[in-house]
N, C-alpha and C positions, 0 to 999 in steps of 0.2 A: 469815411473809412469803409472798406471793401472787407478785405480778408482778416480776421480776427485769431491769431492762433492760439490755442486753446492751451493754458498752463496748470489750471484749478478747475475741478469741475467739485459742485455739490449736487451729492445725489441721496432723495429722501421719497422712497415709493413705497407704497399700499402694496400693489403689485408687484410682485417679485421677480414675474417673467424674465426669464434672458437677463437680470441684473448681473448673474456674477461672470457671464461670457462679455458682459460689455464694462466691468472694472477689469476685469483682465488686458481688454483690448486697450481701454486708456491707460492703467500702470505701464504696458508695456510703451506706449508712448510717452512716457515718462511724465505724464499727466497726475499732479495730486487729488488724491481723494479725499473730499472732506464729506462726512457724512451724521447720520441720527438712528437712537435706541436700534427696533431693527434691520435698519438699511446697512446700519454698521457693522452689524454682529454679521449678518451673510455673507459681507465681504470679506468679516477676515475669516468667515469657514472655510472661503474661497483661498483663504492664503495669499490674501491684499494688505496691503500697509493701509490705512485708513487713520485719518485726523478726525477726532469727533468735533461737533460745530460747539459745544461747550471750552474744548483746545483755543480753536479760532475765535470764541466772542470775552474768554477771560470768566464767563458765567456759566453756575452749572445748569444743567433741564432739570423742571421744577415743576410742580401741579400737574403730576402723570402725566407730565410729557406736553402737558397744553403752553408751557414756554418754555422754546429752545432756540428757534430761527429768529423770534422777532425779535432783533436786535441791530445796533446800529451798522454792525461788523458783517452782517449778514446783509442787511438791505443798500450799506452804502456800496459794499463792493460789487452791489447788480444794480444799484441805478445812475452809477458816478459818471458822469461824459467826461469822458478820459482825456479829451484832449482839449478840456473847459479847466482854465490857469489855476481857477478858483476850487473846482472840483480836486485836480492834483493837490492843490493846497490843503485842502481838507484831508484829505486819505494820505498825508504822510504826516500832517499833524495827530490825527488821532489812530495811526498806524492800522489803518483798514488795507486790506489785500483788494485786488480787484478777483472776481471770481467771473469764467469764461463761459463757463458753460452750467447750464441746472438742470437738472434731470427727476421730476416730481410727478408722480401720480397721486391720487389725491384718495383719502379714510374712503373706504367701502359705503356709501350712506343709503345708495339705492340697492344694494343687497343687503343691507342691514334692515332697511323695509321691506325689499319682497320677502322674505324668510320671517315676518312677524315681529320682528325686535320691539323691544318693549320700550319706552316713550324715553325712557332715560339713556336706554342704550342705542336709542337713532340720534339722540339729542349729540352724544358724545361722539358720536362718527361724523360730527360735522366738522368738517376739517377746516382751521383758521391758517397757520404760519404755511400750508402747502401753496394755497390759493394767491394768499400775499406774495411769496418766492417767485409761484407762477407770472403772477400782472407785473411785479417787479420785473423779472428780467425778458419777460413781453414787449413791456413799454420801453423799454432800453437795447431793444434787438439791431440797436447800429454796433453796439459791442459787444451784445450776451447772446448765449445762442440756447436755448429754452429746450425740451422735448417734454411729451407729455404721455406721449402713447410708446410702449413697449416694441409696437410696430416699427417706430423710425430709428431705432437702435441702430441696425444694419444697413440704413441709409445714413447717416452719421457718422458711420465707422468709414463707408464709399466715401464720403465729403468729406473726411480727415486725409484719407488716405490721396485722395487726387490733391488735395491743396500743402502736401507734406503738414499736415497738423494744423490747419485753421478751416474755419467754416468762410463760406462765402456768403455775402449782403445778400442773394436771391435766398440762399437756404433759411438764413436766418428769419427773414420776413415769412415765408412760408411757415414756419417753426412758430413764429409768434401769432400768425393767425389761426394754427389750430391752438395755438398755445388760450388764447382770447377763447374761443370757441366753447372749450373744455369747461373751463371758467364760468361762462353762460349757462352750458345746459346745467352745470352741477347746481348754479344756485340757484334755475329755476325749476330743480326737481327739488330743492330745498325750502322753495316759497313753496311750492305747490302741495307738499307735505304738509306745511304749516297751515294753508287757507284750505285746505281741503279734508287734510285728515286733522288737525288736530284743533283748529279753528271750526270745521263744520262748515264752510264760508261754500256754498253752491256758484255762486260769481262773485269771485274775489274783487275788489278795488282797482288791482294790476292781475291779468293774464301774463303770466313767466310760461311759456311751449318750449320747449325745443326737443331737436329732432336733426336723426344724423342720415346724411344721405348712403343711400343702398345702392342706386345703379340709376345712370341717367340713361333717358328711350331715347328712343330713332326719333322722334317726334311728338307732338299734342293732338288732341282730337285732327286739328290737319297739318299738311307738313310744312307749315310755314309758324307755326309754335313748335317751340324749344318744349321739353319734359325732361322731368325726371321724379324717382320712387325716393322718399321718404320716409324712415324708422322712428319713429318716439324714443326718446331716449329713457322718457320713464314715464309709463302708463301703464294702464290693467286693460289695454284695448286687445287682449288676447292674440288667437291666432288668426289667420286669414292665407290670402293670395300670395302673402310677400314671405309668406313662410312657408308654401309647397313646395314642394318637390318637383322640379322641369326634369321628367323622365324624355320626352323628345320635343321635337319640334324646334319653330323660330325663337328669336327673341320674343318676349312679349311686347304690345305695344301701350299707350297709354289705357284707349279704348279696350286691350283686353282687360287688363287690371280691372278696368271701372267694371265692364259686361260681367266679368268672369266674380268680380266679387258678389254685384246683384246678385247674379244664377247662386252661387253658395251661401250667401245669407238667406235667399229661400227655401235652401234647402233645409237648412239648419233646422227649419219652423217643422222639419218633418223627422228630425230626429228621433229615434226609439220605435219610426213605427213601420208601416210596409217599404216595401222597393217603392219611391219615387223619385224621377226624375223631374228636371225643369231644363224649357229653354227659353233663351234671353237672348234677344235682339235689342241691340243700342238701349241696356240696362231696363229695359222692359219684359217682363215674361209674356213670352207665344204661347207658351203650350207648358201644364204640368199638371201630371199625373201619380195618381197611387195604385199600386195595383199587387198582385199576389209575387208576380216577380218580375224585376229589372227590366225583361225586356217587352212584359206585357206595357210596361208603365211608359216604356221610350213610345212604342208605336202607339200609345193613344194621346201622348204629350204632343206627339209631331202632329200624328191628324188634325188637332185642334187647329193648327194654322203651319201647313208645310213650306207654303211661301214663304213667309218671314224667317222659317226655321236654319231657310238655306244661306251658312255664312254666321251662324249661330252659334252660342254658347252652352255647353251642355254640364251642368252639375246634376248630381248625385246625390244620397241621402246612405247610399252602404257602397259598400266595393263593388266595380266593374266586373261583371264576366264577358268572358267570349262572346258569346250568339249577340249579348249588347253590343258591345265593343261591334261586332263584326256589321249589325244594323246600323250604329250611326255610321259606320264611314261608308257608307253608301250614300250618303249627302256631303255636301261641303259643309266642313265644320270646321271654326276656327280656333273654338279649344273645347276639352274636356276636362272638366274637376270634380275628383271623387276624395272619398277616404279612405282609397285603399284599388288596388288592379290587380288579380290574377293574371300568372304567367299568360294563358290565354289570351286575355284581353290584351296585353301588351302586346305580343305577339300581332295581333290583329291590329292595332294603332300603326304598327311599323311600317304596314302598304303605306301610307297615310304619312310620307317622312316631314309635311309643312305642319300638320297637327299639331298643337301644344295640348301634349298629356299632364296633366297637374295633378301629383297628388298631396290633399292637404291634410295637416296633423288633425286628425278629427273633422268637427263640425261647427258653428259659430254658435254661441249662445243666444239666442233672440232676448232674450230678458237680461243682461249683461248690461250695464251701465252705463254711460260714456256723455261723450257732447257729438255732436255736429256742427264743422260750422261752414259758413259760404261767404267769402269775399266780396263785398261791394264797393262802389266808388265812394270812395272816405273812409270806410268802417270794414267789421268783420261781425258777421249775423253769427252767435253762439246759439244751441239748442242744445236740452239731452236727447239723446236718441229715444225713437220711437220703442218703447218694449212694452208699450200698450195690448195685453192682451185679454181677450174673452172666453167664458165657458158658457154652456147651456145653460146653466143657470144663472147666468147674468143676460140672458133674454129676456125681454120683454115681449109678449105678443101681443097686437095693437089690433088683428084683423077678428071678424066672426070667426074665419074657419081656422082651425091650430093647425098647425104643421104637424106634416107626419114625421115620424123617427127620422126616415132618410133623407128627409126635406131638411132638419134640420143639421144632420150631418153633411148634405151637401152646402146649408147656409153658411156653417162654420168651415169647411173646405175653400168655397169661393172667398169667406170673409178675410181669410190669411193669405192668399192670392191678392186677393183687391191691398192690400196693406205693401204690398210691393209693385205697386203697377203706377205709373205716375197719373198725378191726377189733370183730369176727372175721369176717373176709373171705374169702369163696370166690368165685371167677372160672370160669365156664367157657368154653373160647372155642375155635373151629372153623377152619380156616382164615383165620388174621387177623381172624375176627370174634369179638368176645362174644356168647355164650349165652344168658347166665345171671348175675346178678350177686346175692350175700347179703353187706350190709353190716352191721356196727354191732350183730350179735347177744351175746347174752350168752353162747354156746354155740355152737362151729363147728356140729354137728349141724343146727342150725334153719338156719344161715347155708347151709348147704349145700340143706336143702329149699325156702327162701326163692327159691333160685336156679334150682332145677329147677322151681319152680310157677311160674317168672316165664317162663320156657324154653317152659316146657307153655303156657301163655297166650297166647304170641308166638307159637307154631305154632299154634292154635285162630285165634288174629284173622287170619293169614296168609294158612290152609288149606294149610299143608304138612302132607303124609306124615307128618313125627314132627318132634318138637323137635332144634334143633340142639344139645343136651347129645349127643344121641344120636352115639359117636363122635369123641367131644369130647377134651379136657383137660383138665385142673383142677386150680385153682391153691389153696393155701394157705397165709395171710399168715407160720402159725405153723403148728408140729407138730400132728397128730392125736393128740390125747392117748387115745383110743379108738379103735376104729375104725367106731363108728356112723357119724362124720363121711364117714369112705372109703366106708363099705354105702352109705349115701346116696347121691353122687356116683355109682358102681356102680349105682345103681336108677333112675338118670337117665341112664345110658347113657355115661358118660364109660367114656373107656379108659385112662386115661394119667393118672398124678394128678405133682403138682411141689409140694412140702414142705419144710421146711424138717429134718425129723427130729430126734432130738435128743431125746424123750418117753424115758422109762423102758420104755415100751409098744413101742417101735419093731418087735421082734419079731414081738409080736399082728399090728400093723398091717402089716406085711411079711405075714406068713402070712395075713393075711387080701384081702389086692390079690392075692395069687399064687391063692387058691380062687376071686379070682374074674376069673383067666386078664386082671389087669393089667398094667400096665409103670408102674414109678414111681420117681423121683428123687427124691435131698435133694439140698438147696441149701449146705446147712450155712453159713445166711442167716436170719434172720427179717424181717417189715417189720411191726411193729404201727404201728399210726395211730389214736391213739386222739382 
């Protein structure tokens, strides 16, 4: 069967959206309405004829409403294969209607939890006879045609209207895959409730995700992968990238999202405090600085490493002004993401019409909750996120000489840098500025020369005196398993190293900072980022 024309529809929604524009359109197609508690009453405010489902099953709704649909009159007339001898047999023995059409949104349960609700009142917004109605006339979509979203109202209305009053086999099956869909995410924000919030359960037995698509990209890291962005349907994964604001530029592409979230998740880690900027190259930070204002903080971010900077990702920690704004776009930059842009600064992004200007609702919480996870052949790697963090007083100092005040403000500056730079990571960083940055090596030892030749570079294109390692600090994502990594750092002029210790070696490496008259702390912390 192809075309189904539509004689009976039940409609039973949560949401009320656009309901009484779409009984009007079907009464006026002479379409019966059979409906429930308040789906019925708004139809007839609407001044609809409506058949309550109690009329149609011979039984009245009973236990606040928790039985009304599940009944034989209700399920047999959305799963009867109509033109199965045995099925007709059945529905005119026990005088079941066939019903064409369903129209079900499903109890509030994921607003009943973000708004607090209290254990009994999430418990009750878990909707049973909606769900069943749904899968019922789902699985039967050679006959029944399902909607679920208030959205396809007015695409429904188009698909009556072109077929003179029946749906066609493509709509239908469309209709029942989101119809499925709907289905899935609800109950696995309802397992998820259960093993999480009210079980306690940190890895539940079964992982239930789901998650609704937002916009598909031009491509994947390259352009021979497919992409596309993804929304949680129900999380506390806060705000981000997927929630700015695109005041101009391109599309995004997949690599901005990834870049452009790194750059804002570090930024985050400087919330409440100076103008700091960050920039990020292939989800690595180049250059980030704190400084008295915005754009002292851009020109000592960029110095750190201007190469890398070119084609780069620029976040923020407060709103954009002008003179910033007017400074990066004197580079190629591929986006900017702040919490906010003065007229000015916009103004000035506009030279600049490939830019993508982003502005995001606020800042990320570093210490915020969640999982991470990464796809492997056979399986799916789960983590919580890193919100691992330290204060001075969760130092240890391991060496003769202490650190001075600003040694140790540059330790804890570099140490929150290093916690975003993939590993094996060395940071070195100067007063609120980065140095030197050695990401992604196979060996701290190189990671730490990578940083000081970048250091050396940025004082050659400068024309400073000496590199700012010189007097520095320096961060390490992970213990010195050697201490070539420390000599290194040490030959580039750092004074003060921040580690996590913890190596077999620790000794070595202690006696070896102390010959060479440093001061260094463990964190008894690691942050790999791999």
């Amino acid at each position: 069967m192809t075309d189904v024309t539509v004689r009976r529809a039940l409609l039973s929604v949560s949401d009320k959206t656009g309901l009484a524009d779409l009984g009007k359109a079907l009464s006026q197609r002479g379409i019966e309405l059979v409906s429930t508690g308040g789906t019925a009453k708004a139809l007839r405010d609407a001044g609809l004829t409506v058949k309550d489902v109690s009329e149609l099953t011979g039984f009245p709704e009973m236990m606040d409403g928790r039985v009304k649909t599940l009944h034989p009159k209700v399920h047999g007339g959305l799963l009867a294969v109509r033109d199965d001898a045995e099925h007709a047999k059945a529905m005119a023995e026990h005088e079941i209607g066939a019903i064409d059409l369903v129209v079900v949104n499903l109890y509030p349960f994921r607003e009943t939890v973000a708004k607090g609700g209290t254990r009994d009142e999430v418990i009750e917004n878990i909707d049973i006879g909606g769900p069943s109605m749904v899968r019922s006339a789902a699985k039967n979509h050679a006959y029944v045609t399902i909607l679920t979203d208030p959205a396809d109202y007015a695409t429904l209305l188009g698909e009556l209207e072109a077929t003179n009053g029946a749906t066609r086999i493509d709509f239908r099956k469309a209709m029942a895959a989101k119809a499925f869909a709907a289905t899935a995410s609800y109950d696995a924000a309802i397992a998820g409730w259960f093993a999480q919030v009210d079980q306690q359960q940190h890895f539940p037995p079964t992982r239930a995700v789901a998650s609704k698509l937002a916009t598909t990209l031009r491509y994947g890291e390259n352009p021979h992968q497919t992409a596309a962005l993804y929304l949680p349907t129900f999380s506390s994964l806060g705000t981000g990238i997927p929630q700015a604001e695109q005041i101009q530029g391109k599309e995004l592409s997949y690599n901005n999202y990834n870049d452009a979230n790194a750059a804002l998740e570090l930024a985050g880690e400087f919330a409440g405090q100076q103008p700091t900027v960050v920039i990020v190259k292939h989800a690595n930070p180049c250059g980030v600085a704190t400084a008295p204002t915005l754009l002292e903080a851009w020109e000592a971010a960029l110095a750190c490493d201007s190469v890398s900077a070119f084609g780069g990702i620029v976040a923020t920690n407060v709103p954009l002004d002008g003179p910033t704004a007017e400074a990066i776009c004197k580079i190629f930059t591929e986006v900017v993401v702040a919490p906010g842009a003065d007229a000015a600064a916009r103004e000035a992004f506009t030279k600049k019409k490939n830019l993508r200007l982003l502005i995001s609702q606020g800042l990320p919480d570093p210490s915020r909750k969640g999982f991470n996870q990464i796809v492997i052949a056979g399986g799916l790697l789960v983590q919580d996120r890193d919100i691992g963090s330290i204060t001075q007083d969760d130092l240890k100092i391991v060496t003769k000489r202490q650190p001075t005040d600003q040694e140790v403000r540059d330790c804890l500056f570099a140490w929150t840098v290093a916690k975003h730079v993939k590993s094996n990571a060395i940071v070195y960083a100067k007063d609120g500025v980065t140095a030197g940055i050695g990401a992604g090596q196979m060996n701290r030892r190189d990671s730490s020369r990578i940083a000081a030749m970048k250091a050396k570079e940025a004082a050659e294109t400068y024309g400073w005196a000496q590199p700012r390692t010189v007097g520095s600090a320096v961060a390490s994502d992970a213990f010195f398993p050697f201490a070539d990594g420390l000599l290194a750092a040490a030959e580039a002029g750092a004074t003060a190293i921040i580690q996590p210790g913890g190596s077999i070696r620790d000794d070595e490496v202690i006696a070896a900072a102390d010959e060479a008259n440093l001061a260094m702390v463990f964190t008894g912390m690691r942050h790999f980022r791999h």
